[in-house]
C-alpha positions as CSV (number, residue, x, y, z in Angstrom):
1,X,-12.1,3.1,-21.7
2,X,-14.3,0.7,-19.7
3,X,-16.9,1.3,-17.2
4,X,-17.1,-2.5,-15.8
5,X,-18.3,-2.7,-12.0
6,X,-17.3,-5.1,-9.2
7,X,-18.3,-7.0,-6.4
8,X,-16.8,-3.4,-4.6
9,X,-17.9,-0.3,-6.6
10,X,-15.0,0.9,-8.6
11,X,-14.7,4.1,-10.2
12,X,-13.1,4.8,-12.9
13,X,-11.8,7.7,-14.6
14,X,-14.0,8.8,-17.4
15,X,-12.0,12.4,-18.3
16,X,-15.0,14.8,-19.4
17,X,-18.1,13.9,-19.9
18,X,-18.7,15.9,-23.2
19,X,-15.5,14.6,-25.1
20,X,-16.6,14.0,-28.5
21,X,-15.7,10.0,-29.9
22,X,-12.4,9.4,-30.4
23,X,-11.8,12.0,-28.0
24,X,-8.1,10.5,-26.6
25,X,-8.1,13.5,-23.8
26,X,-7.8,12.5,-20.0
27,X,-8.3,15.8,-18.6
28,X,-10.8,15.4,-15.9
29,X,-13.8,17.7,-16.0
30,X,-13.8,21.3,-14.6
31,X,-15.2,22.4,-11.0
32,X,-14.0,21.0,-7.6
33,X,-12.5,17.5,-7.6
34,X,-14.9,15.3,-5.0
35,X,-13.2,14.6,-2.0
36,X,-11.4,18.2,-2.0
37,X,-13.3,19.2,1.1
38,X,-11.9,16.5,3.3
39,X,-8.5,17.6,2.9
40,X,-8.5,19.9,5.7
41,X,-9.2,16.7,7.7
42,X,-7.4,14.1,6.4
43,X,-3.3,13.1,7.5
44,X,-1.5,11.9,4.9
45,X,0.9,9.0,5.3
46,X,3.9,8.4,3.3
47,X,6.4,5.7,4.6
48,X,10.2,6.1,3.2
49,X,13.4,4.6,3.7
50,X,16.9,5.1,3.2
51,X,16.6,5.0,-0.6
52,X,13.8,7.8,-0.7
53,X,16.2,10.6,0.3
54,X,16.7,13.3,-2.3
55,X,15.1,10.2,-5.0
56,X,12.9,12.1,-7.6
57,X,10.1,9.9,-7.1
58,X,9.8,11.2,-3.5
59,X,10.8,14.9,-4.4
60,X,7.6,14.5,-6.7
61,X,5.5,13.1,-4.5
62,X,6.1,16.1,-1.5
63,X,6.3,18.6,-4.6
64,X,2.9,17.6,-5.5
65,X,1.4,17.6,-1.8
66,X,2.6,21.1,-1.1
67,X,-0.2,21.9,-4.7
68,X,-2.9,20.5,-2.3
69,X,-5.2,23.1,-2.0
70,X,-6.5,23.5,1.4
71,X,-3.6,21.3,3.0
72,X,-3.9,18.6,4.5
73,X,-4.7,18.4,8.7
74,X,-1.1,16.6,8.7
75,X,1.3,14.6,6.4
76,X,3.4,12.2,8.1
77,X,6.1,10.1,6.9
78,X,7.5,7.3,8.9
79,X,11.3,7.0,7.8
80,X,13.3,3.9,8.5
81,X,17.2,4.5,8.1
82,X,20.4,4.4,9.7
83,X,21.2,7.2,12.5
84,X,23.7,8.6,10.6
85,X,20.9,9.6,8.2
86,X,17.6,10.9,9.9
87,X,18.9,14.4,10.1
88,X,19.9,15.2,6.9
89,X,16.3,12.8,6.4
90,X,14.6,15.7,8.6
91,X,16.1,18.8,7.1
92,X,15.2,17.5,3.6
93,X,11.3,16.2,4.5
94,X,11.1,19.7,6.5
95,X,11.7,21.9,3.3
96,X,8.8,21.1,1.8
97,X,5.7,23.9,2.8
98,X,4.3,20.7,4.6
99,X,2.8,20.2,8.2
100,X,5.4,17.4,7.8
101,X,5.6,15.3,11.0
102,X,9.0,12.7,10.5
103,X,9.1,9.6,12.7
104,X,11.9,7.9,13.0
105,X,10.6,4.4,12.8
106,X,13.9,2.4,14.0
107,X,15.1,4.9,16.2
108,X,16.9,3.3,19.7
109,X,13.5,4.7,21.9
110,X,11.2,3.3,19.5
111,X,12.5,-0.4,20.0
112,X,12.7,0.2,24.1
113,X,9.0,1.1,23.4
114,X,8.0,-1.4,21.4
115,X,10.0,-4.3,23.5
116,X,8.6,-3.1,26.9
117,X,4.8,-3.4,25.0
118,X,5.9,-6.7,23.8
119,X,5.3,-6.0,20.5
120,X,9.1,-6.5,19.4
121,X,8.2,-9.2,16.3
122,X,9.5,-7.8,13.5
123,X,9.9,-4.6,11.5
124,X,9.9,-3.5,7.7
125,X,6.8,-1.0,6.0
126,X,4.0,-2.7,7.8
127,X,5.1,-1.7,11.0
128,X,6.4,1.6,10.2
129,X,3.2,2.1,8.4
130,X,1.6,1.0,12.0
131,X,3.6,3.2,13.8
132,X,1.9,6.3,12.3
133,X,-1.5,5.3,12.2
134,X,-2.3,5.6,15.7
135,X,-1.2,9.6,15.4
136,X,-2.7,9.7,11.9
137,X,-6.2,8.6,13.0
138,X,-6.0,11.5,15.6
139,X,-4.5,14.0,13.7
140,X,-7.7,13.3,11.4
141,X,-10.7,12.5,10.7
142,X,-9.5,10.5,7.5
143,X,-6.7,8.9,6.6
144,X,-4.9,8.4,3.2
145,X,-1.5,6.4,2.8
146,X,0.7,6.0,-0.3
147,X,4.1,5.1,-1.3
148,X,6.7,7.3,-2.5
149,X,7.9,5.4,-5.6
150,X,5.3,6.9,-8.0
151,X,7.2,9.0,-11.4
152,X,3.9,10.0,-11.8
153,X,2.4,11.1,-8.8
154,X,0.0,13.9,-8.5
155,X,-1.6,15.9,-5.8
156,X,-5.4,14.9,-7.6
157,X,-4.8,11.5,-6.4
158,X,-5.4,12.5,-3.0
159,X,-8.9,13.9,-4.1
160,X,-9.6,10.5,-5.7
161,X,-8.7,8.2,-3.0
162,X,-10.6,10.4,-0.8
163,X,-13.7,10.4,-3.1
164,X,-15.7,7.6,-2.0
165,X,-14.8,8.4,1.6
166,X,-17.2,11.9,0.6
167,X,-20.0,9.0,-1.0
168,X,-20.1,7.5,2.6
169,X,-17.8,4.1,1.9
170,X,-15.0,3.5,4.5
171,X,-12.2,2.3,3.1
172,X,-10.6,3.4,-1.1
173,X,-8.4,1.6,-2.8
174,X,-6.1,3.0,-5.6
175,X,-5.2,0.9,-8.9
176,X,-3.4,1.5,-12.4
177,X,-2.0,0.2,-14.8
178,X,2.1,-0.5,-15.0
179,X,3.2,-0.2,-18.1
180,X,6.6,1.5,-18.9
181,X,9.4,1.7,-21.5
182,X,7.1,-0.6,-23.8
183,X,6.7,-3.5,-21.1
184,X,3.9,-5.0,-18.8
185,X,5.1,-4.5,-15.0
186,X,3.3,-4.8,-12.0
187,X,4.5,-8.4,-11.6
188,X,4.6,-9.5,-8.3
189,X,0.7,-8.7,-8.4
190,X,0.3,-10.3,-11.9
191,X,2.4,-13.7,-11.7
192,X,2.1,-14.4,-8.0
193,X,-1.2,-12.4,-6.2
194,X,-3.5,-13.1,-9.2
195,X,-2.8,-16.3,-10.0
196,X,-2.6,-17.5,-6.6
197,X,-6.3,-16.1,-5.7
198,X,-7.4,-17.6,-8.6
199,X,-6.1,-20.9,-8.0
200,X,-7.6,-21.2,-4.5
201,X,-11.2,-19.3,-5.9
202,X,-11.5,-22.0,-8.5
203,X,-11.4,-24.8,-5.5
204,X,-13.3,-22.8,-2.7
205,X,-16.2,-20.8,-2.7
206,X,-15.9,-17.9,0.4
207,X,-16.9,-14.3,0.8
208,X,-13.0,-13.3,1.7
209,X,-11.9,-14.9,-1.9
210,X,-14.6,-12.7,-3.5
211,X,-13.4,-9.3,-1.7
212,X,-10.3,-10.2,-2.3
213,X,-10.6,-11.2,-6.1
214,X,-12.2,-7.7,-6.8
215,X,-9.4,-5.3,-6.2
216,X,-7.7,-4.3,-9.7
217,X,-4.5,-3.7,-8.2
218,X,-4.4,-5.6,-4.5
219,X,-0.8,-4.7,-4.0
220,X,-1.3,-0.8,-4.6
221,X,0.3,1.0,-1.8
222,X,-2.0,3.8,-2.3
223,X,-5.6,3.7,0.3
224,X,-7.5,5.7,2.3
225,X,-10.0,5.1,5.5
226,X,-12.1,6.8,7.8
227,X,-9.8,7.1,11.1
228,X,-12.5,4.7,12.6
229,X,-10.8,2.3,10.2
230,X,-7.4,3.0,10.8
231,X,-7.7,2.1,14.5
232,X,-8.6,-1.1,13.6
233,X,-6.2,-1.9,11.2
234,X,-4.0,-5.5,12.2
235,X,-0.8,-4.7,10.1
236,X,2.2,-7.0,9.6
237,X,5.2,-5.9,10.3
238,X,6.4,-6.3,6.8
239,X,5.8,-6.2,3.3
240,X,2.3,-8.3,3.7
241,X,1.0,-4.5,4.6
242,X,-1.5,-4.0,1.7
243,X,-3.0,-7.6,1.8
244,X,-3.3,-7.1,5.3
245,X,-5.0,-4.3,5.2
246,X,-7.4,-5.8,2.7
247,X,-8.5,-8.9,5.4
248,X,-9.1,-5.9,8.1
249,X,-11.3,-3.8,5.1
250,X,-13.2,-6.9,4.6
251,X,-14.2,-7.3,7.8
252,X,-14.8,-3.8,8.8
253,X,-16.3,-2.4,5.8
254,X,-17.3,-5.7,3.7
255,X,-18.4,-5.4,0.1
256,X,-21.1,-2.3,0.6
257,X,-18.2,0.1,2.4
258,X,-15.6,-0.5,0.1
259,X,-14.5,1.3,-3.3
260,X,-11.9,1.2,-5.4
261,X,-10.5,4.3,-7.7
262,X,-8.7,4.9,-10.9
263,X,-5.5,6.4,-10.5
264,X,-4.7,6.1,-14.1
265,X,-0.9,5.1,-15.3
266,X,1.7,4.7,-13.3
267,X,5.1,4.7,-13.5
268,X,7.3,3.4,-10.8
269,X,11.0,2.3,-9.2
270,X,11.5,-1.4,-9.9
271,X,12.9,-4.0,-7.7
272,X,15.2,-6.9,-8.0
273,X,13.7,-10.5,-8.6
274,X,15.9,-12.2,-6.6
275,X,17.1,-11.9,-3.2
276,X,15.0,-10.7,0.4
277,X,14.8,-7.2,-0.5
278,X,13.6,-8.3,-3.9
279,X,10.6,-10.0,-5.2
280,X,11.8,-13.1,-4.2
281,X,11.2,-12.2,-0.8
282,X,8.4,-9.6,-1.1
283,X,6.8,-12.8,-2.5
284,X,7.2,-14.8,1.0
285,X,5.6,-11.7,3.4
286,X,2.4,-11.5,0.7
287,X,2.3,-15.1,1.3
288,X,2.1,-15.0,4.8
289,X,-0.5,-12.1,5.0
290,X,-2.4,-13.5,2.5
291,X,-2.5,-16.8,3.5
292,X,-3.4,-16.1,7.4
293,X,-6.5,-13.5,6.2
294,X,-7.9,-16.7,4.1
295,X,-7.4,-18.7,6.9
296,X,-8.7,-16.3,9.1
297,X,-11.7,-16.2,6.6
298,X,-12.4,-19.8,6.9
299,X,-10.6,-20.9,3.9
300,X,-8.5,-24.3,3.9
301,X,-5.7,-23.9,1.3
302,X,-5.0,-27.4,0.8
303,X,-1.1,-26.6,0.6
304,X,-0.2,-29.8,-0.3
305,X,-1.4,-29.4,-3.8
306,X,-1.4,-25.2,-4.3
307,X,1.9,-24.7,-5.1
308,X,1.1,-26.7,-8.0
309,X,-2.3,-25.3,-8.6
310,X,-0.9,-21.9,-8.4
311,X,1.9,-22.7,-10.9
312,X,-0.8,-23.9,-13.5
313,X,-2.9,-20.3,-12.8
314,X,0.3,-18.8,-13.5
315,X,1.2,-20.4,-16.6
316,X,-2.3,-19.4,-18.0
317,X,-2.2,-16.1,-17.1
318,X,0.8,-15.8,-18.9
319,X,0.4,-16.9,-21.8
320,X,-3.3,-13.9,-21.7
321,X,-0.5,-11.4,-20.9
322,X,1.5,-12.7,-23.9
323,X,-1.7,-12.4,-25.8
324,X,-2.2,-8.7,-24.4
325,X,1.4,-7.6,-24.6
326,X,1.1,-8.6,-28.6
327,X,-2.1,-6.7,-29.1
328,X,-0.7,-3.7,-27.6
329,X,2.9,-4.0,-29.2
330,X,4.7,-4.4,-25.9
331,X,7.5,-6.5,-25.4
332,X,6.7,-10.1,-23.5
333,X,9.2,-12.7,-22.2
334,X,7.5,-16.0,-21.6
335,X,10.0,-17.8,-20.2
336,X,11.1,-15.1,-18.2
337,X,7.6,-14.9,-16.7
338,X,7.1,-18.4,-16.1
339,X,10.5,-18.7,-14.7
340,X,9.1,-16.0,-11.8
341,X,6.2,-17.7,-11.0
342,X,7.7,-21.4,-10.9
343,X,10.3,-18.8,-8.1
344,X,7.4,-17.6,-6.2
345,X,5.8,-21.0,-5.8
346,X,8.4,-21.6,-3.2
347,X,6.9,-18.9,-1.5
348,X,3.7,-20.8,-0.4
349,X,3.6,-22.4,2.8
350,X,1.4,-22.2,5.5
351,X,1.8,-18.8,7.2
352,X,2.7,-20.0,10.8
353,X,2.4,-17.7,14.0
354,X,0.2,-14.6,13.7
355,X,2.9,-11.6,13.4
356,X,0.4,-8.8,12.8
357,X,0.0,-6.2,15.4
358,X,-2.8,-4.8,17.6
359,X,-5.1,-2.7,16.3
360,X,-4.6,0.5,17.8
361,X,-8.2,0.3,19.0
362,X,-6.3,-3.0,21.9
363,X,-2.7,-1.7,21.7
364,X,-0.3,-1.5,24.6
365,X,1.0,2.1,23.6
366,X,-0.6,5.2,23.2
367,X,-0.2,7.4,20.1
368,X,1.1,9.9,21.9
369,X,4.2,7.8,23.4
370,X,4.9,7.1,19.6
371,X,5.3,10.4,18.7
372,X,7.5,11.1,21.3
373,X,9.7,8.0,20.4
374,X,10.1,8.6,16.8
375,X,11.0,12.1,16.7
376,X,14.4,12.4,15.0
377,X,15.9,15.0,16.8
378,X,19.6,13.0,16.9
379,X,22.0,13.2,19.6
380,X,25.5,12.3,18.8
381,X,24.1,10.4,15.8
382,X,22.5,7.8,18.4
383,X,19.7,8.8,20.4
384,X,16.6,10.7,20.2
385,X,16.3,13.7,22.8
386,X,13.5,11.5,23.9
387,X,15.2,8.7,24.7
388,X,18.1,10.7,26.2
389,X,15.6,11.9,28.7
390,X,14.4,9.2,29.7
């Protein structure tokens, strides 16, 4: 147990406050979890693709948010998957004793939507995130998003995420640790976010590399925001969601609005190193995002000598995980560490034409046509009975 502070407050979780030393228990003290009493206005976000389906991660994650206690104003889960799929996708997410409100993130009206706004630039979890945001933020007066990987998700998490929204901050965000089966994970954050932040901080001094260096986990997909905040949100389209979110944090709730939270251990799915829907490419979208916030922040990356810098962060920090790995008698491949971050170097490269979309504060749809677009009512396996009508 530590109880080390941030530049952002971060809270930890303590368990009890009268455990006796030695004390190993985790159980959180007894009475009302703070933030319980927002529930009742809070939407819930959970983004899924095809692979979430009948997976147990998911199936734990909706168990556990039927145990919320009030419910929540709303939970809604933007699915992206083929049209063969949404209904079974529906009659599954509408099982659960949810108010459970599926969009269909890729359906054929959503794209006529988004092309006629001009906003047609790309799609993946940032956008489908995006896309219920706008009918998040008015379904409630807070908003809390997460991913539906988590083994070890509970309902509490909600309470904690919405904790400091109850202290008057703005914007939460969840961390943990990832270890699992006797091994460090957690490793696209590790070998490419961390070092790469440190890199540029030890060669630039800036506000945005100090927010930014602060967050435990900076790649959690678990946050929550006042709906003020979620209308201002400038997501990518992508898998640079969390860092972008970060950059629209930092400038809308700075240093004195933001906390961070303890969500304890968590065990998740895994990815692929290699390949687009691996790693590999995860690594390129963070890049982007990343890069165009510390731009956007006033920060000159000198790319002709990061890659370089980044790999020499990298190599240190892995050689302290080696360190940490041996303490705690986990298992610790070096060279298969190092290999990863000498493979996400290639990643870094300026980040090239601003992708993110409008805040739903400036955007050229209403929340309302959204709904109406991504409802997965299927007709012949092809269209929406939205778009048929139109």
């Amino acid at each position: 147990m530590e109880y080390v502070q941030e530049r952002i407050a971060t809270l930890h979780q303590f368990g009890a406050v009268d455990d006796p030393p030695g004390d190993a228990s985790e159980e959180p003290a007894e009475g009302v979890p703070v933030g319980a009493d927002l529930v009742p206005e809070t939407a819930i976000v959970v983004p899924m693709t095809d692979r979430e389906l009948g997976n147990p991660a998911a199936e734990r994650v909706l168990s556990e948010l039927e145990a919320l206690d009030p419910a929540p104003a709303a939970v809604f889960v933007p699915v992206r998957c083929p049209s063969e799929r949404i209904e079974p996708f529906r009659e599954w997410l509408e099982s659960f004793s949810l108010p459970i409100r599926p969009l269909w993130c890729n359906a054929p009206a959503v794209e006529r939507t988004l092309e006629a706004a001009g906003l047609a630039n790309g799609a993946g979890k940032g956008r489908d995130v995006w896309l219920a945001l706008g009918p998040a933020a008015d379904a409630g007066k807070y908003v809390v998003v997460h991913d539906a990987d988590a083994r070890s998700y509970e309902a509490d998490h909600v309470h904690r995420l919405l904790a400091p929204l109850a202290m008057e901050f703005s914007f939460s965000k969840g961390y943990y640790a990832r270890v699992e089966d006797g091994r460090l994970y957690g490793r696209l954050f590790r070998l490419f976010y961390r070092p790469l932040i440190r890199a540029l901080a030890d060669a630039h001094d800036a506000p945005i590399l100090d927010y930014l260096s602060s967050f435990r986990y900076a790649l959690a997909g678990e946050f929550a925001m006042t709906s003020t905040l979620a209308r201002r949100l400038r997501t990518p389209p992508a898998w640079g969601l969390e860092v972008g979110t970060l950059g629209a944090a930092f400038d809308h709730a700075g240093f004195e609005g933001t906390a961070q939270v303890d969500l304890g251990l968590h065990v998740h799915d895994h990815r692929a190193v290699a390949g687009e829907s691996g790693l590999e490419g995860m690594s390129r979208e963070v890049a982007t995002a990343l890069l165009g916030v510390l731009e956007e922040g006033g920060v000159d990356p000198a790319y002709e000598t990061l890659p370089e810098r980044y790999r020499a962060a990298g190599r240190r920090l892995t050689q302290q995980y080696r360190a940490d790995a041996q303490f705690n008698g986990l298992e610790y491949d070096l060279a298969s560490e190092q290999e990863q971050v000498d493979r996400y170097g290639e990643s870094i490269a300026p980040p090239g034409p601003d992708r993110r979309l409008p805040r739903w504060t400036d955007a050229p749809v209403d929340p309302d046509a959204v709904l109406e677009a991504t409802q997965p009512w299927v007709d012949a396996g092809l269209e929406t009975s939205a778009s048929a009508q139109d």
